[in-house]
Each structure stands twice: as C-alpha cells, then as structure tokens.
N, C-alpha and C positions, 0 to 999 in steps of 0.2 A: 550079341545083345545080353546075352545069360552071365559075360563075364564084367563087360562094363555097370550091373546092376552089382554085381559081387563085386567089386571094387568099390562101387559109390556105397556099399553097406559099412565096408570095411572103414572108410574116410568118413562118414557117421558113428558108427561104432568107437571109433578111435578119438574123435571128436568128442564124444560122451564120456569116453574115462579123463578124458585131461582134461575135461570140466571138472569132471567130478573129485579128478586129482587137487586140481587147482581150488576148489571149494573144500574139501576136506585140512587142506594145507590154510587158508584161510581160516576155517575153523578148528585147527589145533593153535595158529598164533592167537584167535581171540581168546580162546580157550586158556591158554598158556597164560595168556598176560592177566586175565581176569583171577586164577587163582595164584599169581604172584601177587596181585591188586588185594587179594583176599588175606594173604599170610601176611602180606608188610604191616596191612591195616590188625590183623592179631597182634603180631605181634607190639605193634603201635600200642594197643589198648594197654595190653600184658606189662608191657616198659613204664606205661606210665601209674600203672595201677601198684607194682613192688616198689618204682621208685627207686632206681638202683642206679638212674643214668644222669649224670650234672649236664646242668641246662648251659647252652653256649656263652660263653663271655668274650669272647672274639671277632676281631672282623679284617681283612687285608687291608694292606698298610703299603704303599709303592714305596717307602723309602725305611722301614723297621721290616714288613714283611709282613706283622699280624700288631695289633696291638687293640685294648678292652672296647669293648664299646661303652658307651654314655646313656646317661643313667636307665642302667639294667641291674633289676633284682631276679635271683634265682638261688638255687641250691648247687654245690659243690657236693658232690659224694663217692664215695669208693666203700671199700670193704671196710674200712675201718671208721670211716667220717661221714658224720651227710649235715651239714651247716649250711644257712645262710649267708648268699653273697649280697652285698650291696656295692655298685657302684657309681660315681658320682657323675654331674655333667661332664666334668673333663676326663671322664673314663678310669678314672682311681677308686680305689676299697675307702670306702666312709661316707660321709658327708660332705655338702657341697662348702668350698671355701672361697672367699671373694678373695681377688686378685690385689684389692688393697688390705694390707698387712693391719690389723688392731693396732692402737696406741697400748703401750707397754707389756707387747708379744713379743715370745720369742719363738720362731716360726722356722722349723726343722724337715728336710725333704728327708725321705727315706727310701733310695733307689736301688733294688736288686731283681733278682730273677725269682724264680718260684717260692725260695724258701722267704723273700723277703713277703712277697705276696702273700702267703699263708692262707691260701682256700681250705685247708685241711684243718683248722680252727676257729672258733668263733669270731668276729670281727675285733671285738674287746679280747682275746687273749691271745693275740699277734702282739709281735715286741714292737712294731711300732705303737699300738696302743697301749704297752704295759710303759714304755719310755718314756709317752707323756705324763701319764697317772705317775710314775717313781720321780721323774722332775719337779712336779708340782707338790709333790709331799716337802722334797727338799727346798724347794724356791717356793711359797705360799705366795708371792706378792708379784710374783709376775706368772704372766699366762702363758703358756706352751701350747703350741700350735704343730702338732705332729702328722705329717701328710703321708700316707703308705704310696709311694707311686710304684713297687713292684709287678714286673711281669712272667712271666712262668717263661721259661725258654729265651732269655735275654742273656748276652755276653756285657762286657765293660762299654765295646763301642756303641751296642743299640741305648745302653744306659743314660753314655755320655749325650746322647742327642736326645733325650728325654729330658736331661736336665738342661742341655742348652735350647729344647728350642718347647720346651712346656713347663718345668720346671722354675726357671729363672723368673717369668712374669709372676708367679708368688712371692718375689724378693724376699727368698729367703736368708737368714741368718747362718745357719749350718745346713749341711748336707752331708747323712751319711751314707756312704756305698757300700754295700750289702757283696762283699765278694766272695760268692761260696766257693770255696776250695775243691769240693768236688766234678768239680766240670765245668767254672769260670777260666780256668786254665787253657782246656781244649776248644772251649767257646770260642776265647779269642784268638782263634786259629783260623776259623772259619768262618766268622762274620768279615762282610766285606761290602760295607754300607755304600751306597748311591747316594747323597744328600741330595741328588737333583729329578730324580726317576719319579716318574708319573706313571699310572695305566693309559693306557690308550680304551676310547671310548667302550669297542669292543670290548676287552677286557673288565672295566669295569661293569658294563652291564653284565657280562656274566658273573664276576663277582656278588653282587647282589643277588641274584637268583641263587647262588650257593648258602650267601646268608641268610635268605628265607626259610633253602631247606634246612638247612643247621640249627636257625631259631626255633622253628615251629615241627620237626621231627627228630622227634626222641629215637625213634629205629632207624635213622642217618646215623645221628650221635654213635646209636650203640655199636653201630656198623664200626663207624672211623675207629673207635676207640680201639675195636677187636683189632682193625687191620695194624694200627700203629703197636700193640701188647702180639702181634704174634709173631713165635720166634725161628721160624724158618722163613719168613720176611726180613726180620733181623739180620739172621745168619748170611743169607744173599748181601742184604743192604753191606755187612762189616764186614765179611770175611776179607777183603784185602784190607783192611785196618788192622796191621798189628800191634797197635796201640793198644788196644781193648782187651782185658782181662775177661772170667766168665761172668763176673761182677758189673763189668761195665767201666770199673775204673781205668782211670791211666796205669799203663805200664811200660812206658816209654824207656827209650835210647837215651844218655847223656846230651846226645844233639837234638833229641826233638826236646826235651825235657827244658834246656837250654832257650831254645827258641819260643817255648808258651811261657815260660820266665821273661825274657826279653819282649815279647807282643803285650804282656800283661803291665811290666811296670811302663810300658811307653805309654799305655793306653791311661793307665792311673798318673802317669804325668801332663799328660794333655788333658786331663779331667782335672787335674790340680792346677793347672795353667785357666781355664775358660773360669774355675769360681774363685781363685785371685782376684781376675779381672774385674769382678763382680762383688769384690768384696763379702764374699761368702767360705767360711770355714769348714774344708775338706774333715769326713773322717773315716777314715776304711776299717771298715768291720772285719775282719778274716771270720767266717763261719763253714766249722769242719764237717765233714760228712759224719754219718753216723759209726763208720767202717774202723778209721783212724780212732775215732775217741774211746773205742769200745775193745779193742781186738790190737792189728797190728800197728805200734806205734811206728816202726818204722820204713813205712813205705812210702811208696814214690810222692804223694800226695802231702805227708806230711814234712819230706824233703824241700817240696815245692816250696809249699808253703813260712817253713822257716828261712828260707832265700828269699825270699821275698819280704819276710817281716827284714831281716837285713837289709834287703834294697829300701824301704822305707823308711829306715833309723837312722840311712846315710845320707836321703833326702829332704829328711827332717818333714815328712809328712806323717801329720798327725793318727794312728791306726790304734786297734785294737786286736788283739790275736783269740780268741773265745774259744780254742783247741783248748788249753788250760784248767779252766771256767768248766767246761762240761766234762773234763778227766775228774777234776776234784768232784763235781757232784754225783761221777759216776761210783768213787770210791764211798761216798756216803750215802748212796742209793742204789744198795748193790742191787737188788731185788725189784728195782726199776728201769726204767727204759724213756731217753729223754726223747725219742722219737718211736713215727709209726712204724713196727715192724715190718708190716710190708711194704707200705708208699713209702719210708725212706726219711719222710717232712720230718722236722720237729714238734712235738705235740704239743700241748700246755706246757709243759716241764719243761720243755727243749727252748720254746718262744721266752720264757721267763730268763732261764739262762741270759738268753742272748741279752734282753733288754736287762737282766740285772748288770753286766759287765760293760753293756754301750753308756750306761746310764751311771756308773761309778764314775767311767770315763770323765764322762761329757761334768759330771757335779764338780770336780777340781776345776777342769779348767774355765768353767761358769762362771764358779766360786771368785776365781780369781779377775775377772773381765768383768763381772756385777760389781765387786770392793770396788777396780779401777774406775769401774763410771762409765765399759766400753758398751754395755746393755741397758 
C-alpha cells in the first residue's frame, strides 16, 4: 500500500515539473519573441529617425526578375548620397509621358543598368536629363523628349525587352543603350530570360507579402542590404569564380573573355535588329568604370571594351566610347573625382561627361537628319 502511494507521488510529482518544464519553455518563447518584437521595433524607430536606409523601388518581375514599381516617390541613400527618387506610372525616373508622341518632338529612350538609373544624383543631374537640356540649347525649335528607363542590376538581354515590350509603345525616335563596361560584359553571361514565365498563384501571393515588408520596414531594408554588403557571404557566394578580382572586376581567360565579347555584340545585334524594325535609331553608349579611367589603362575591361568598339565599326552600328571623354577630363581635373569614391556611380561630374559626349554625338547626326527633313 505504502509503495503504490510512493509511486502515485512520484507520477504527480513528475507530472508537475513537466508542466512546469512545459510552461517555463512557453514562457521563454513568448519571452524571446516579445523582445525580438521590442528590438526590431528600436531599431525600426532608430533607422528611420538617422535616415541612412533608401526606401524600396522594387518589386518581382516573372520574366526580368525585379523591375521599379509605378508611381513610387522615396529617397535613394548611402554614405555618400541621400536624393530624391521619383518614379513614374510606368515605373521610370521622371515624369509621367503619354504614349502618343508631341507633334514636333523628338522622343529619346535611354536604357541601362544602374549607372544609367542614377539614384545616386538628383533626378535633373542624371545624363539622361543633362541630354535633354544640352539638345535643346542646340535645337531651340524642336522639343526633346528624354525618357530614363534605367534599372540597377540589368544586362543587355533584360534591356532589350524593356525596350521591345515597354519602350517601343512611346514610338520613339532614338534609343540609346547604356552599356557599362564594367559588369555589362559578365551580365550577359548570366541572364537567361523566360519571355513566357509567370508566377504561379502561390508565389505571387507571397511575393506581395515580401513587398509589404520591403515597402513599409526600414529594418527589413536594412537587414537585406547588410546581408547582400557582407563579405564572407561573398567569399562563399564567388570563391569558385575565378573571374573575379579583389575589386570585383573581370579577370578572365582569353576564352571566357572571348565568349562575354561574343554574348555581348549578339545581344547588341538583336537589339539593333528589333529598332530597325521599328524604325528607331540605335546608339550604344560604352560607359567605363571608374577603375580603367583613373588607374590601369590596360586591363581586361578596357581590352574588352576596344573589341567591341571594333565589332561595332565593322557593323556599322552607330556607338559612342566615353572611356576617352572621362580620361581627358581626368587630366584636367586632376584634384577631382568624376565618381563616388565609394558607390563607384558617377557623380554630377561623371553624369555630365557622359551626357556631354552622347550629346556631341547625337548633335551631328541630328544636324544632318533636321537639314534633310528626316525630323
């Protein structure tokens, strides 16, 4: 009797800690979560009160991958820059444009990747706005219509479908392609578009929920940002890329160097092929990185890129090469810097360049298409 009662204490007794286990373990997860709930929410405040984190301009894309959202105003900033974004209904830097073209406009898309973008400057002192303004000094009598459709993280191929499948309904006149030198090359390695891929329902709803948190949490933002800038992340992500220098730049093989040469002018020939068709006037921009203009002129990148200016001269596509352009104003600005030290972008000084040499361009062969009567 005396043992079956000491048993039945011991199966009570034992009963009582694994409550109490069970409850204590409950109350270290409310615990837990409540001051994770409390620091995100700090840090929340903290993030928005120094202002140090650019607000989302993004949203997934089943067939680019990401591309801007419509009409979203926020701040772009980093260490060096904190400016005003605006973007428009159809998800471009400026103002909104109607799809029917002015009577005596001449109406210019401008398609690149970040550096064409230019978050890192005011909206007015991006070279697509400096092109318009430098046109219109030279041509008083007709109207320029300068569109930025740049996206940060875009190759040639995500370009070309920006211009064939959103670009073209502004029937435009010219179209210049923004092909930075520094990583257009390797881009068009790796992009490998779907033009048919959709989300599936799931997916899209969760995509949305992502966009929420990204619009509306600055400590998400600040998060992602850290994880993509951190460089034992990196190191994992590249270390079997022996492409990559500690720079980041190419420093490729003969044969791979060959074959981003070869993916690059095919893709700038099928991009020259769709605005033929269209009766719209190709111009490719070469814009060099800050590395080559400054430092070594003869690296792989600037190799690249005079191969390339060759494959275009043989094609008789109409280009621009702006490696030049920012050597000359480096030698008469020695004690300047035509980009941002750190980000890399081109600054005011850097954007001007650019738009002074697309814009000498574009004024001859204007010149000469206005005398004929083709404008």
């Amino acid at each position: 009797m005396c043992h079956l009662k000491l048993v039945q204490m011991r199966i009570e007794v034992k009963k009582y800690f694994n409550g109490q286990s069970l409850k204590n373990l409950l109350l270290g997860l409310v615990l837990t979560a409540l001051t994770f709930v409390f620091l995100f929410s700090v840090l929340e405040v903290v993030l928005r009160i120094i202002k140090i984190q650019s607000d989302n301009f993004i949203m997934q894309d089943p067939v680019l991958g990401w591309i801007h959202l419509s009409n979203k105003e926020g701040y772009s900033r980093d260490e060096e820059f904190s400016v005003k974004v605006r973007l428009n209904k159809d998800g471009f830097i400026g103002r909104d444009y109607e799809y029917l073209k002015p009577e005596k406009t001449i109406r210019i898309l401008v398609i690149g990747d970040s550096i064409t973008e230019a978050f890192q400057v005011e909206e007015g002192e991006s070279y697509s706005k400096l092109l318009g303004q430098k046109l219109k000094d030279s041509f008083s009598s007709i109207n320029f219509e300068v569109l930025n459709m740049g996206i940060a993280g875009y190759g040639t191929e995500r370009e070309y479908y920006i211009f064939r499948d959103r670009g073209l309904k502004f029937d435009p006149d010219i179209v210049v392609l923004g092909f930075f030198v520094g990583n257009d090359f390797s881009d068009n390695m790796s992009e490998n578009i779907n033009p048919e891929a959709a989300f599936s329902k799931y997916t899209s709803f969760k995509n949305k929920i992502k966009l929420f948190i990204r619009n509306h949490s600055t400590t998400w933002r600040f998060i992602l940002r850290q994880k993509s800038r951190n460089s034992l992340l990196a190191y994992f992500k590249n270390r079997g890329n022996t492409n990559l220098e500690n720079n980041g730049e190419i420093d490729a093989s003969p044969l791979d160097t060959k074959s981003q040469l070869d993916r690059s002018i095919f893709l700038i020939r099928k991009f020259k092929k769709l605005a033929d068709e269209h009766d719209v006037d190709l111009v490719v921009a070469l814009l060099p990185s800050a590395s080559p203009t400054y430092s070594d002129r003869e690296n792989t990148l600037v190799r690249l890129s005079d191969d390339l200016v060759d494959l275009l001269a043989k094609e008789n596509i109409d280009h621009v090469d702006l490696l030049q352009n920012f050597a000359d104003w480096a030698k008469i600005n020695s004690n300047k810097t035509a980009h941002f030290l750190l980000d890399g972008h081109p600054n005011f000084d850097g954007q001007s360049i650019i738009a002074d040499g697309i814009s000498s361009y574009l004024k001859i062969t204007l010149g000469k298409k206005i005398k004929n009567g083709d404008f």
